[in-house]
C-alpha positions as a Markdown table, in Angstrom:
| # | Residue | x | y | z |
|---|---|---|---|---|
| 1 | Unk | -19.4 | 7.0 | -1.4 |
| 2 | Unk | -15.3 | 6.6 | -1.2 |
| 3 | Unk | -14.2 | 2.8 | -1.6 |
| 4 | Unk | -10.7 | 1.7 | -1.3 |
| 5 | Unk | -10.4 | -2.1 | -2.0 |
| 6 | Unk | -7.2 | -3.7 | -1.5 |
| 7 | Unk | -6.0 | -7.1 | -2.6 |
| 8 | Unk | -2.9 | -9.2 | -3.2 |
| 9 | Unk | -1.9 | -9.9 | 0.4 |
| 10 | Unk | -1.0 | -13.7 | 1.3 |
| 11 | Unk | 1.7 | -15.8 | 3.2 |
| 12 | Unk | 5.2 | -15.3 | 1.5 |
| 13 | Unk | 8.5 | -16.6 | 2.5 |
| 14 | Unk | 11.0 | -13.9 | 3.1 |
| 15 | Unk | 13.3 | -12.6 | 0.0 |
| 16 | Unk | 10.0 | -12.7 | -2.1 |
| 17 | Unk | 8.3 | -9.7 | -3.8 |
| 18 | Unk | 4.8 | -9.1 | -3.6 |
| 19 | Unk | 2.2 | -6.7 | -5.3 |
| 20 | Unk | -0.5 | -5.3 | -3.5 |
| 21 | Unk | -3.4 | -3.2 | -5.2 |
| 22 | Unk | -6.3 | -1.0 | -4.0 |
| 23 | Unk | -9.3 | 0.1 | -6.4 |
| 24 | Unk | -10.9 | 3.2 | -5.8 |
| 25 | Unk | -14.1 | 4.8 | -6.5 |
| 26 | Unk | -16.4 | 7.1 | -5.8 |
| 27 | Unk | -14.0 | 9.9 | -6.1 |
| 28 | Unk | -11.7 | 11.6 | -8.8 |
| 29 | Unk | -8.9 | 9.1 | -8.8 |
| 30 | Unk | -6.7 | 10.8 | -10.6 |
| 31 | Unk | -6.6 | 14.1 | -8.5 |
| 32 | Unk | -6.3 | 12.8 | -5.4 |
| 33 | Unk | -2.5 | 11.8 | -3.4 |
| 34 | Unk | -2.7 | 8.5 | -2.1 |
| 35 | Unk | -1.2 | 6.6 | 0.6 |
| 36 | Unk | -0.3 | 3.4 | 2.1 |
| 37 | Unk | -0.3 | 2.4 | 6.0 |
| 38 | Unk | 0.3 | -0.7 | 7.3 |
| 39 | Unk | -0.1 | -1.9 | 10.8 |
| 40 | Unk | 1.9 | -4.7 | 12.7 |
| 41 | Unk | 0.6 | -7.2 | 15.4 |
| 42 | Unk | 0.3 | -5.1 | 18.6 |
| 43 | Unk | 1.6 | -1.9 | 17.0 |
| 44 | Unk | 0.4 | 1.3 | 15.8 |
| 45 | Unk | -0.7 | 2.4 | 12.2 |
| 46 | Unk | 2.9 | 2.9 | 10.1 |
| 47 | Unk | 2.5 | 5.6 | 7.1 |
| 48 | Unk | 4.5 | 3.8 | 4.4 |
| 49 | Unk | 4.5 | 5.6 | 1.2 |
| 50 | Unk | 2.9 | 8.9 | -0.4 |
| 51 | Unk | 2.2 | 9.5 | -4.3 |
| 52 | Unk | 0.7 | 12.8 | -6.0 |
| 53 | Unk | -2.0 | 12.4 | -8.2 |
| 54 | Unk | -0.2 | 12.8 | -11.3 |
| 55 | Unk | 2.8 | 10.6 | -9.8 |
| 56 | Unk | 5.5 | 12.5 | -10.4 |
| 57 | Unk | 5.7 | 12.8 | -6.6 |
| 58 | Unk | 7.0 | 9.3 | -4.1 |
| 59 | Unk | 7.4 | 9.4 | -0.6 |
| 60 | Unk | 8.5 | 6.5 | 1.4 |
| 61 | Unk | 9.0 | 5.8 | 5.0 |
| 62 | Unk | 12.5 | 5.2 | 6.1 |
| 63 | Unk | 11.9 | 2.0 | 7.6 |
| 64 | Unk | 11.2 | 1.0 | 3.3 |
| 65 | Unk | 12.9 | 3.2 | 1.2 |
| 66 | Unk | 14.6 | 1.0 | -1.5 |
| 67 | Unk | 12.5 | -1.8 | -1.0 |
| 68 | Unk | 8.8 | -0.6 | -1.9 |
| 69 | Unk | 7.7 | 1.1 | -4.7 |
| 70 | Unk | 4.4 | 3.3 | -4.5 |
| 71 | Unk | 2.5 | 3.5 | -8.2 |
| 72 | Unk | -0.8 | 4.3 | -9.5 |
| 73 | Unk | -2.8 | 3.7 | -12.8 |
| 74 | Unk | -5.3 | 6.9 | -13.4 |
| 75 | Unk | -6.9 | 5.1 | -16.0 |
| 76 | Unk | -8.3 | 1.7 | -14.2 |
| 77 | Unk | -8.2 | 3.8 | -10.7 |
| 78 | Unk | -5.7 | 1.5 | -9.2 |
| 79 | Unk | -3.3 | 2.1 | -6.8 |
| 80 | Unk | -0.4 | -0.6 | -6.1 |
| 81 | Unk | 2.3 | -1.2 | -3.7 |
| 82 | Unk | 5.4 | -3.2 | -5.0 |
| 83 | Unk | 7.1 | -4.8 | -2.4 |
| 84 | Unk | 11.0 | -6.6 | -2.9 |
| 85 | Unk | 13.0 | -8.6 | -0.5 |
| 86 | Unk | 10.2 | -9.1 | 1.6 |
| 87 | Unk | 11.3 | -9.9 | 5.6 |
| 88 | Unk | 9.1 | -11.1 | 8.5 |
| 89 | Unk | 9.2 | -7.3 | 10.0 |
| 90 | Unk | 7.0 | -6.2 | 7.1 |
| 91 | Unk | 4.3 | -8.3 | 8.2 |
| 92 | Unk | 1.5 | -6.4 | 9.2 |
| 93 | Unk | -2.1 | -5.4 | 7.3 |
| 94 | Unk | -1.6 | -3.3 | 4.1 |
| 95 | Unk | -4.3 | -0.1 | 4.0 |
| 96 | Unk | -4.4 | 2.1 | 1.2 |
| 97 | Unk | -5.3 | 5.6 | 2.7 |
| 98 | Unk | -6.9 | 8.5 | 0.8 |
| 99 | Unk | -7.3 | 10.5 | 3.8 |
| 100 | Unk | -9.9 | 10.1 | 5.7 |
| 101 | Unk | -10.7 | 7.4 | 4.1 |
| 102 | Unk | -9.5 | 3.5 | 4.4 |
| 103 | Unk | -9.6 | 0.4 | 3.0 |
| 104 | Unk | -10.4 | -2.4 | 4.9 |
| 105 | Unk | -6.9 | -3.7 | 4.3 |
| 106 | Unk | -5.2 | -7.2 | 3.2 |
| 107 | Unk | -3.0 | -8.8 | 5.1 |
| 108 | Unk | 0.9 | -9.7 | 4.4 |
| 109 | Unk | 2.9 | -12.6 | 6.8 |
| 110 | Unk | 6.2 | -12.9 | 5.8 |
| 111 | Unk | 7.3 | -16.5 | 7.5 |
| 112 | Unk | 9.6 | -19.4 | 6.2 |
């Protein structure tokens, strides 16, 4: 069975940076890309970032490039999701995706 547990959300105040994380098993970590989503209040899922298995491949969303920063660790089967500059749009609940499969997602408010 496929288990994607994230962690690290929380209330920040904006201009902060944040890690999130999301430990997988029950699959072959390390050969598998992986994703984040996040979804806002009242909106619909937002893909966010991509990275190959190996991570020599990043994707990122427009709506984040320069700000988040998709990374993995084969070895403890950890994905992570570095976010800087944090700003009240980018609240929303964090997923990390290995399609079809979910995490049941943590949840980031950015608020002063």
């Amino acid at each position: 069975e496929v288990q994607l547990v994230e962690s690290g959300g929380g209330l920040m105040p904006p201009g902060k940076s944040l890690r999130l994380s999301c430990v997988c098993s029950g699959l072959t970590f390390s050969a598998y890309a992986m994703n984040w989503v996040r979804q806002s209040p009242g909106k619909g899922p937002e893909w966010v970032a991509f990275i190959n298995g190996g991570a020599a491949m990043k994707k990122y969303a427009d709506s984040v490039k320069g700000r988040f920063a998709i990374s993995r660790d084969n070895a403890k089967n950890t994905l992570y999701l570095d976010i800087d500059d944090l700003r009240p749009e980018d609240t929303a609940v964090y997923y990390c995706a290995k399609f079809p499969y979910w995490g049941q997602g943590t949840q980031v408010t950015v608020s002063s």
